[in-house]
C-alpha positions as CSV (number, residue, x, y, z in Angstrom):
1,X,0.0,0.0,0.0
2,X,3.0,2.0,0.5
3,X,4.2,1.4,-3.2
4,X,0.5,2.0,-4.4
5,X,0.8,5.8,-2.2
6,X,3.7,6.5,-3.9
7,X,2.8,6.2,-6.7
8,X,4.2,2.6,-7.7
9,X,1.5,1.1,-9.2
10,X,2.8,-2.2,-11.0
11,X,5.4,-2.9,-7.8
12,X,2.4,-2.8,-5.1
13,X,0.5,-5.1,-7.7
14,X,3.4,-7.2,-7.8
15,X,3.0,-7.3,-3.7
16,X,-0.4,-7.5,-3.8
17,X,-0.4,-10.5,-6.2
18,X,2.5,-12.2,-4.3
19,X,-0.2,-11.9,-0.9
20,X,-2.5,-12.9,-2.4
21,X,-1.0,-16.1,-3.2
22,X,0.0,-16.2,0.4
23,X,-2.8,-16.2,1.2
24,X,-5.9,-16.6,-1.1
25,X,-8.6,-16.7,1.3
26,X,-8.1,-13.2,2.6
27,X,-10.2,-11.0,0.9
28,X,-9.8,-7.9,1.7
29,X,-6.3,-8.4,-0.7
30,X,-8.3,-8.7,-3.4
31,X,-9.9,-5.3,-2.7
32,X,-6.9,-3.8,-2.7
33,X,-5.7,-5.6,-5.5
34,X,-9.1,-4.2,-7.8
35,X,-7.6,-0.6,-6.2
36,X,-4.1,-1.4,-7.7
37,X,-5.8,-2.9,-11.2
38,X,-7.7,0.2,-11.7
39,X,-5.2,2.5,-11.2
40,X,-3.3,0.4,-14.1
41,X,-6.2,1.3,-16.6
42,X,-7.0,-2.6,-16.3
43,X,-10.5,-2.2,-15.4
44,X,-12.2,-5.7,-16.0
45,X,-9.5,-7.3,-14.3
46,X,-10.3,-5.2,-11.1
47,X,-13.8,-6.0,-11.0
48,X,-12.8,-10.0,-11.1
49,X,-11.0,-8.9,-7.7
50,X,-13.6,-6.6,-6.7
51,X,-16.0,-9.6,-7.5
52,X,-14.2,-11.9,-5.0
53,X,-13.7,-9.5,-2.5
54,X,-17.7,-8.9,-2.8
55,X,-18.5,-12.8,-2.5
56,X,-18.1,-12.8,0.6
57,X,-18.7,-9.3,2.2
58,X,-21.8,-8.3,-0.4
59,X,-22.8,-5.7,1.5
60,X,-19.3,-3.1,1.7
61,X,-20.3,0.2,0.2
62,X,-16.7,1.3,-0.7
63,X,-15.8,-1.9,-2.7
64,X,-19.3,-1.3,-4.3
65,X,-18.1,2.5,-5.8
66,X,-15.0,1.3,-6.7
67,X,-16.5,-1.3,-8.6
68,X,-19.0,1.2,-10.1
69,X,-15.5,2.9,-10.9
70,X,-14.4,0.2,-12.9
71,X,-17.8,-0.6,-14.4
72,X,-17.7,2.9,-15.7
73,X,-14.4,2.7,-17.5
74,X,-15.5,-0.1,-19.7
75,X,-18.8,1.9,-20.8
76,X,-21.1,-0.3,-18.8
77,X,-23.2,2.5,-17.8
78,X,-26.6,0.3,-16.5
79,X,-23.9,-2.2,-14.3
80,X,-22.5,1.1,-13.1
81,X,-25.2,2.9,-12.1
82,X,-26.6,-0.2,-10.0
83,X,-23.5,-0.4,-8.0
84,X,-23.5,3.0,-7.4
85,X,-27.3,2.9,-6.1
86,X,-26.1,-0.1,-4.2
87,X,-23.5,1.3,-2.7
88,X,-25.7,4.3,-1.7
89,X,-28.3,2.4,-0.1
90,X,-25.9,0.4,2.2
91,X,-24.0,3.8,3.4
92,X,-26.0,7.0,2.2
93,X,-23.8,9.6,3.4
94,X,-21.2,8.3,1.0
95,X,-19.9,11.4,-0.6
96,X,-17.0,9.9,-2.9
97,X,-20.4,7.7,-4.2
98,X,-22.3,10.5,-5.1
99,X,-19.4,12.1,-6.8
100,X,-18.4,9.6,-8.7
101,X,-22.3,8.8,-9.9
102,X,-22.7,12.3,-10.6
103,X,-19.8,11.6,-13.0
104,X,-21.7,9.2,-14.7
105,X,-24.7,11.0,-15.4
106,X,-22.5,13.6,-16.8
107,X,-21.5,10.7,-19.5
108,X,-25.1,9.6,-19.8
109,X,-26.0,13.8,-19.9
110,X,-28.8,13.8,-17.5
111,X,-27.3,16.7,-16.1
112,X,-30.0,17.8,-13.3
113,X,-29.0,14.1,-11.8
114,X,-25.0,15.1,-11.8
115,X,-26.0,18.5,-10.0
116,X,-27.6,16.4,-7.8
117,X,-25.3,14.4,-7.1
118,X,-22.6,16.9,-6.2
119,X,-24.7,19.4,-4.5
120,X,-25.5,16.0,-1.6
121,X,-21.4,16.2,-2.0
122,X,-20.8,19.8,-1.0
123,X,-23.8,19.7,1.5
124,X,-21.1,17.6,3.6
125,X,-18.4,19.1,2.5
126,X,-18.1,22.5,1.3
127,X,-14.5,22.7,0.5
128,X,-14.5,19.5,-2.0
129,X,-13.5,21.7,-4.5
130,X,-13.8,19.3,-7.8
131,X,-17.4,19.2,-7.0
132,X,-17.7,22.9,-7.6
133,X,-16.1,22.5,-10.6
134,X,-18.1,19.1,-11.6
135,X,-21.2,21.1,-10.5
136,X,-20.2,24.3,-12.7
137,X,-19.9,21.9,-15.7
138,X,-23.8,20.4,-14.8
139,X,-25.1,23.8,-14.6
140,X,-23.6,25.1,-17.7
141,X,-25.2,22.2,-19.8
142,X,-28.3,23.0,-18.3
143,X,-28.2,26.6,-19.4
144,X,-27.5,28.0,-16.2
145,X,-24.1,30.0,-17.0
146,X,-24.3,32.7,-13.9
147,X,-24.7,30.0,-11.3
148,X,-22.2,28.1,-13.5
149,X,-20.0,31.0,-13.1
150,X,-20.6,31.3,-9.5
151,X,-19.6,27.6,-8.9
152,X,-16.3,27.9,-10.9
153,X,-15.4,30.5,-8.6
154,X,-16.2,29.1,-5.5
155,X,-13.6,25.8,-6.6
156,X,-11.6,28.8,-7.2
157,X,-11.7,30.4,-3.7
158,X,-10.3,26.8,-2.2
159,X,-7.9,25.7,-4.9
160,X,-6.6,28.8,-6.9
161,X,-3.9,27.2,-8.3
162,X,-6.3,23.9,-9.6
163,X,-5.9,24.5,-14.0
164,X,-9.0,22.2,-14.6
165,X,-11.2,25.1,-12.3
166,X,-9.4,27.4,-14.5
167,X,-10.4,25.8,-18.3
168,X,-13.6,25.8,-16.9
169,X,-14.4,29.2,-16.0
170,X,-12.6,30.9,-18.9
171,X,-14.5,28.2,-21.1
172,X,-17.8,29.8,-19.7
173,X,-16.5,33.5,-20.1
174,X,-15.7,32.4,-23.7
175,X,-19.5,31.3,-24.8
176,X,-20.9,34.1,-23.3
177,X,-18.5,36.5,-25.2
178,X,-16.2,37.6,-22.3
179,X,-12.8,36.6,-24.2
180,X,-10.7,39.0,-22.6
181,X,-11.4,37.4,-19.2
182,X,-11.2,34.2,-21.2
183,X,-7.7,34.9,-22.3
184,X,-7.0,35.2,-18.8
185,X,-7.7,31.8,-17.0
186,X,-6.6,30.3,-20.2
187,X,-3.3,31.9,-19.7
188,X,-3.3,30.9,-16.2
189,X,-3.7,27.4,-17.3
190,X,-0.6,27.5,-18.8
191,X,1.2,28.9,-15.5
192,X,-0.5,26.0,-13.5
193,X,0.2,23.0,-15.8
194,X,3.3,21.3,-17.2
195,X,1.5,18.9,-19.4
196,X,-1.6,16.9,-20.7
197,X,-4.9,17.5,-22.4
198,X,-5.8,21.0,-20.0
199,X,-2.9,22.8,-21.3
200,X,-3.3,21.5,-24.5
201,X,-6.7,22.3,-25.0
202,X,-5.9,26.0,-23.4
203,X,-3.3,26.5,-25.7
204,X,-5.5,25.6,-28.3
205,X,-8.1,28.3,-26.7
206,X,-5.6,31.2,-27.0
207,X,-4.2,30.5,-30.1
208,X,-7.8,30.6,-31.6
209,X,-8.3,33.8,-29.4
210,X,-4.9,35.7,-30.7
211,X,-6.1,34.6,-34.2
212,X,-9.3,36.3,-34.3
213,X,-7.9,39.1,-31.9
214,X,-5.2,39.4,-34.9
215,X,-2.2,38.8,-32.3
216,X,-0.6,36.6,-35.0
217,X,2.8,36.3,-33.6
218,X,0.9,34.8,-30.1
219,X,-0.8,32.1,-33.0
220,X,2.2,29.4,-34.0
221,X,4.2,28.9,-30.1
222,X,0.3,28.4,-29.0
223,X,-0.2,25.8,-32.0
224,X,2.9,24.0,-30.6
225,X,1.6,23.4,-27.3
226,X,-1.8,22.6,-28.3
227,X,-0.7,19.9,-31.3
228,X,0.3,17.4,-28.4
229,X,-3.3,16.4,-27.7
230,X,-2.9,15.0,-31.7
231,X,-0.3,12.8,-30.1
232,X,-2.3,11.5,-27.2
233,X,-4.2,8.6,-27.7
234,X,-6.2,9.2,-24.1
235,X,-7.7,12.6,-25.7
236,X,-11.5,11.8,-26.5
237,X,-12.6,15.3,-27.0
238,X,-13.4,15.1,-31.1
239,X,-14.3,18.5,-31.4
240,X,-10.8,19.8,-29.9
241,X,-9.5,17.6,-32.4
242,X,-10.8,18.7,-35.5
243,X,-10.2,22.6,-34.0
244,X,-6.2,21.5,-33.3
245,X,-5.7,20.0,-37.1
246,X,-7.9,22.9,-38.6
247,X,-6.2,26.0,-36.7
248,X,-2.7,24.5,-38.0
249,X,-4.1,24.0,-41.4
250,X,-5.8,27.9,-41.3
251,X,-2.3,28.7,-39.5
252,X,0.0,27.4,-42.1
253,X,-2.4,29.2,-45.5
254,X,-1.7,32.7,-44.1
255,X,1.7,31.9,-43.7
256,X,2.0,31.0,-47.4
257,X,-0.4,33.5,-48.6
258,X,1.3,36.4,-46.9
259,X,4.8,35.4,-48.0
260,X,2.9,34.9,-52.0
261,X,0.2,37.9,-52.0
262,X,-0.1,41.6,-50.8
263,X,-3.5,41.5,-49.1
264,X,-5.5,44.4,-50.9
265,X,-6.9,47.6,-49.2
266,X,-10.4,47.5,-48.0
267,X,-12.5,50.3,-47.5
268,X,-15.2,48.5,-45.1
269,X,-15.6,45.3,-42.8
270,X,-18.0,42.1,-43.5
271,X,-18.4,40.9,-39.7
272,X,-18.7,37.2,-39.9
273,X,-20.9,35.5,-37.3
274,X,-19.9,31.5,-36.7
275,X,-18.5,28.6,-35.7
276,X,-15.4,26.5,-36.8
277,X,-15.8,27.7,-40.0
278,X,-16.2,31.5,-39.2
279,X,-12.1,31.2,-39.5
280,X,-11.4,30.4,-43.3
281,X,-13.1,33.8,-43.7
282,X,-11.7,35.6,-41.0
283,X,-9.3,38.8,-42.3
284,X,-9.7,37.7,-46.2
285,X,-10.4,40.7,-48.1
286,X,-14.1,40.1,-50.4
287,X,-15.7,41.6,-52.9
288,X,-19.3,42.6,-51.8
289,X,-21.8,44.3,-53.4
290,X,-19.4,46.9,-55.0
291,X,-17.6,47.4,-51.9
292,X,-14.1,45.7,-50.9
293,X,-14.3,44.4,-47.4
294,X,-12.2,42.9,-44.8
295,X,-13.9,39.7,-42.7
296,X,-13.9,40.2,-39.2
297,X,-14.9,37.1,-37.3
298,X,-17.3,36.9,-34.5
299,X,-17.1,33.0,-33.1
300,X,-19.5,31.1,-31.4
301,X,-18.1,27.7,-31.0
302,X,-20.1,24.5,-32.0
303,X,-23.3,26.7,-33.0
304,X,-26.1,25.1,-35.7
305,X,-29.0,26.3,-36.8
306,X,-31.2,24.4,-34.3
307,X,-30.1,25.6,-31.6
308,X,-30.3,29.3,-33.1
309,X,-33.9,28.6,-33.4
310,X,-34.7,26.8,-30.9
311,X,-37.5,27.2,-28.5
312,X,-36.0,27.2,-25.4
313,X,-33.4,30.0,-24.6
314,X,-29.6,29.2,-24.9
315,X,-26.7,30.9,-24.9
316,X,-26.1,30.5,-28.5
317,X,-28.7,32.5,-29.0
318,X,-27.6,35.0,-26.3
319,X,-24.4,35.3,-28.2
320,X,-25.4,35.6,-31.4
321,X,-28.2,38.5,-30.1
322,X,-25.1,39.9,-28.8
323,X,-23.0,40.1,-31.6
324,X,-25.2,41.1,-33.8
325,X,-26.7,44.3,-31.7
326,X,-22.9,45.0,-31.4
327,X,-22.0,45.5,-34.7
328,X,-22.3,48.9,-36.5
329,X,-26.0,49.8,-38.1
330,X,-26.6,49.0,-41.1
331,X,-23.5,46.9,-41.3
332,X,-23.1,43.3,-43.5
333,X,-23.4,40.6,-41.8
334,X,-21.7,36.9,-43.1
335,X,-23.5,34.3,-41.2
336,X,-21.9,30.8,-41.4
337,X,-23.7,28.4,-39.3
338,X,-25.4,24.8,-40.8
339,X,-22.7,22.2,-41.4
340,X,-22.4,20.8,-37.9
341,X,-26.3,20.6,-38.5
342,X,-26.0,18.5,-41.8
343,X,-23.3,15.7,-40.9
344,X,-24.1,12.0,-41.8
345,X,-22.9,11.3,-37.9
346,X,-24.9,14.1,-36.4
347,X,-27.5,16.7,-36.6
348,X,-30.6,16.9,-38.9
349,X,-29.7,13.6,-40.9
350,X,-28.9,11.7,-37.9
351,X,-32.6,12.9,-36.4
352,X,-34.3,11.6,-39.3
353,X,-32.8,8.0,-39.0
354,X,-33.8,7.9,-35.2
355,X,-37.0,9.1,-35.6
356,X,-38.8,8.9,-38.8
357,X,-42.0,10.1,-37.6
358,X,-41.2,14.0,-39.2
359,X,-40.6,13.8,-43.0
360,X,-37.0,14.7,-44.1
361,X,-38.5,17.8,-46.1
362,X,-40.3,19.0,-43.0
363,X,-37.7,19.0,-40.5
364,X,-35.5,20.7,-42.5
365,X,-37.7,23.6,-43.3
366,X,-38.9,23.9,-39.7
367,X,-35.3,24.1,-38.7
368,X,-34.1,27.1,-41.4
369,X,-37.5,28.8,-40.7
370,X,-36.6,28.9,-37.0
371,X,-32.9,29.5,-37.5
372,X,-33.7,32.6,-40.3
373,X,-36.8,34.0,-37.7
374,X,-34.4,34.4,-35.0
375,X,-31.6,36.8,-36.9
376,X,-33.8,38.6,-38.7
377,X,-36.0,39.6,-35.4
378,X,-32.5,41.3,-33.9
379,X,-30.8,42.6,-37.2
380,X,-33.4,43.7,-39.0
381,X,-34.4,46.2,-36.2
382,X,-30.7,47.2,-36.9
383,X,-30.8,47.4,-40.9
384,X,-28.3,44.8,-41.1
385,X,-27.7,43.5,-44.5
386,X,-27.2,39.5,-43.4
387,X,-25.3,36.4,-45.9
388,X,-26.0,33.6,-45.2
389,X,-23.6,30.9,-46.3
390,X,-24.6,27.7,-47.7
391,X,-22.7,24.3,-46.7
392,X,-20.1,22.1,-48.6
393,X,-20.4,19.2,-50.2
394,X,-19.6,16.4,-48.3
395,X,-15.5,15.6,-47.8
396,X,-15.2,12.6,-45.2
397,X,-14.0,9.7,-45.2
398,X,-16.2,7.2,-46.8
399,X,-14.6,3.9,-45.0
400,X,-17.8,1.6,-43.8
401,X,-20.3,3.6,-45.8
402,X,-22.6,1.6,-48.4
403,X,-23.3,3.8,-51.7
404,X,-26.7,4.1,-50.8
405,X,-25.7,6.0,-47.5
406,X,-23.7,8.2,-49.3
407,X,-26.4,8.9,-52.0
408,X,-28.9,9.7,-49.4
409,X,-26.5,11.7,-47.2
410,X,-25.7,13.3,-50.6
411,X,-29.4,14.3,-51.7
412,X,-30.0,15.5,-48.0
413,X,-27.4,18.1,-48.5
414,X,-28.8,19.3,-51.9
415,X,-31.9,19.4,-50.2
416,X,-31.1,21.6,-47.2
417,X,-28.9,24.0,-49.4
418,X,-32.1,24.5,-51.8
419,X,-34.4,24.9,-48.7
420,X,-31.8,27.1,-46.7
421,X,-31.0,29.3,-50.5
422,X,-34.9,29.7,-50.9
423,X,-36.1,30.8,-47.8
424,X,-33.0,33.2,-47.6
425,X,-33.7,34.8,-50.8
426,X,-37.5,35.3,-50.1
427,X,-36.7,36.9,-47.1
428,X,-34.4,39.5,-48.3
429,X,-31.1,38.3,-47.5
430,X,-28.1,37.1,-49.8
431,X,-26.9,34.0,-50.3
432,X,-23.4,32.6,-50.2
433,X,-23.3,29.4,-52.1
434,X,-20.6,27.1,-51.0
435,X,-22.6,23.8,-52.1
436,X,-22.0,25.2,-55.5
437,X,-18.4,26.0,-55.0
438,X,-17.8,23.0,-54.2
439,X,-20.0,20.1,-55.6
440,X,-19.1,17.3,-58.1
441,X,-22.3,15.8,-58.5
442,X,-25.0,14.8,-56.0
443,X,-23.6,16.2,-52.9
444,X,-19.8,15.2,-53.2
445,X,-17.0,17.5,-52.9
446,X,-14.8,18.3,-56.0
447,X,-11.8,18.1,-54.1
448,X,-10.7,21.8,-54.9
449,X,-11.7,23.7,-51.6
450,X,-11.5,21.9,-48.6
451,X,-8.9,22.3,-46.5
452,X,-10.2,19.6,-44.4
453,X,-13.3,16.9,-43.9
454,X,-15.4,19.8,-42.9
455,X,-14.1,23.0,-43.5
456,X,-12.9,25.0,-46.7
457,X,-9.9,27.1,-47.5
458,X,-9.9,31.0,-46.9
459,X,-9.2,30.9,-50.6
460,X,-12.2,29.2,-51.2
461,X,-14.5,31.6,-49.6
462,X,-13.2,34.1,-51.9
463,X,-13.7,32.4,-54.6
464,X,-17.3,31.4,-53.3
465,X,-17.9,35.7,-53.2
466,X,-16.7,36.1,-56.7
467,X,-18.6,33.2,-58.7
468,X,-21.1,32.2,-55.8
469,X,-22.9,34.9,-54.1
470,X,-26.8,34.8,-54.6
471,X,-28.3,38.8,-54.2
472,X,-31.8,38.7,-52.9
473,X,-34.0,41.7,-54.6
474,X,-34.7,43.2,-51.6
475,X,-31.7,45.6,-50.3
């Protein structure tokens, strides 16, 4: 137990194994043995220990969790859950039970469970700072940011020097549009941690930060720390991912570009409102309606078009209100937000396989109605003149995927371009048609544009402006 303390995993299982061969009828070894197991990512193999240990003492709470622990880590959720209930029901003031239950609901996202869960935690113990944090990250998927906020900062007041506390709360200042305290805990981060996927994902933070800020010599030492997580096979966090690869991609163009090209003059600014892909435009010089203007980008990270036009309030919406009551009357407005609503893994198309009770047809007019509702009620008040772009043609990998999934998929995205290029037009607003741009035939990309499986070149949104752009007869 001393090894195990000090951090020796394989030596105290060494021990461990070596006592319990000793002595095989003495159980509690095998609970300590399930301890040592887990802590070497062997996870079924502790709950074989945990299982003998439990045999014969069915009834001990803490063996329960930790089998619950291990349960977890293989993606046995239902087994999981029942030994945490279990666990519960033999000792209910089991704090590290409730914590690590309120874990799993956060993997099963039924959030108001996880708050729950930790606020039974912090009603014991108020200084467990991780439930703060845990708690924060409940609140803020329930929509919740100020109390999210509020919890961050409590952690914060205990452990000041935790980085994971840190992430958090400038993670919350960052969706609701407070970057420059964002760039703060970010940096912080940094101070805090020497390695793994918190730094790494803060770096990745800043450098997206300093791009858009137009801090560009802050962009590429930020991009080295942050290109680690591409090396780390432990990182699960896809969307990070796909940001790391893309920022490096959008990184390295401008450093061609520049060194090939004299940007041109522009005598005005197209504000461009999106997610991810809000950065191929960002500081490219465009041709618009007469005018040549500079793309300034306004991101709101993982945003679709459902949850723009969603019932239910959310800070997407609260951001995107935000931006657009920020910029200058009478201003153009690029909106890019719709491909993380048309993936074949996700979003819209993935809806309609679930549920086939709405026609295709239907629920992608009722989502573009909605989206299209909600910026015209806040920039038309304004006199914003709003683009909205279309989305690609699809560029992903087509490993496991039958010809008839990626005709279907295919016609889906003709179909949602049409709808979204329709309704835009009749309502007065242009269209940016990147389908077009970048279609070889029913719905796959030409290969010419993307810089990646979802996202196009800067170059290609230029070209998309010059031989692309749909004017609405309405000014």
């Amino acid at each position: 137990m001393i090894r195990r303390n000090n951090g020796q995993f394989q030596q105290a299982f060494d021990l461990l194994s070596l006592a319990a061969s000793m002595k095989p009828d003495h159980v509690t070894i095998h609970a300590s043995l399930g301890n040592v197991l887990l802590d070497l990512q062997r996870p079924a193999d502790a709950i074989v220990s945990y299982d003998r240990f439990l045999s014969s003492t069915p009834e001990f709470a803490e063996v329960l969790n930790n089998k619950a622990n291990a349960l977890s880590a293989l993606g046995r959720e239902a087994e999981a859950m029942l030994c945490y209930n279990q666990a519960l029901s033999k000792q209910t003031d089991f704090p590290d039970a409730y914590f690590n239950r309120g874990n799993l609901y956060m993997d099963m996202r039924d959030y108001a469970r996880a708050l729950y869960d930790y606020e039974q935690v912090l009603a014991g113990n108020a200084s467990h700072f991780q439930s703060w944090n845990n708690r924060g990250n409940a609140l803020l998927k329930l929509e919740r940011l100020p109390e999210a906020m509020h919890s961050y900062q409590q952690g914060l007041s205990i452990a000041p020097g935790n980085a994971e506390l840190h992430a958090c709360l400038a993670n919350a200042y960052k969706i609701t549009g407070h970057l420059n305290e964002a760039v703060q805990h970010y940096s912080k981060v940094l101070e805090l941690s020497a390695a793994g996927f918190v730094r790494q994902n803060a770096a990745l933070q800043l450098a997206i930060l300093h791009h858009v800020y137009g801090n560009t010599a802050n962009v590429e030492p930020l991009l080295q720390v942050a290109k680690a997580m591409l090396d780390n096979v432990q990182v699960k966090d896809k969307g990070s991912l796909i940001y790391c690869v893309f920022m490096s991609k959008i990184y390295l163009w401008w450093q061609l570009f520049r060194q090939q090209t004299q940007i041109p003059q522009a005598n005005g600014v197209l504000h461009v409102i999106g997610e991810s892909h809000m950065l191929s435009a960002h500081n490219l010089v465009v041709s618009y309606r007469g005018h040549s203007l500079q793309c300034k980008g306004l991101w709101i990270e993982a945003c679709t078009q459902w949850r723009l036009g969603h019932v239910e309030a959310n800070h997407y919406q609260q951001l995107m209100k935000t931006y657009l009551q920020a910029v200058p009357e009478a201003s153009s407005v690029l909106i890019m937000v719709g491909e993380i609503d048309c993936r074949i893994d996700g979003g819209i198309y993935k809806a309609s396989k679930k549920n086939k009770e709405t026609d295709l047809l239907q629920r992608v007019q009722k989502t573009i109605e909605a989206f299209l509702h909600m910026l015209l009620a806040h920039a038309q008040p304004r006199r914003l003149k709003l683009i909205i772009s279309g989305v690609p043609a699809y560029h992903i990998d087509e490993n496991g995927l039958s010809q008839q999934d990626l005709h279907d998929f295919g016609q889906f995205l003709i179909l949602f371009n049409l709808t979204l290029k329709q309704l835009a037009l009749q309502k007065g607003m242009d269209f940016l048609d990147l389908f077009a741009l970048t279609d070889s035939g029913n719905g796959k990309a030409n290969q010419q544009w993307h810089i990646d499986a979802h996202h196009l070149r800067p170059d290609g949104i230029q070209q998309a402006f010059a031989h692309h752009l749909l004017m609405a007869e309405t000014c």
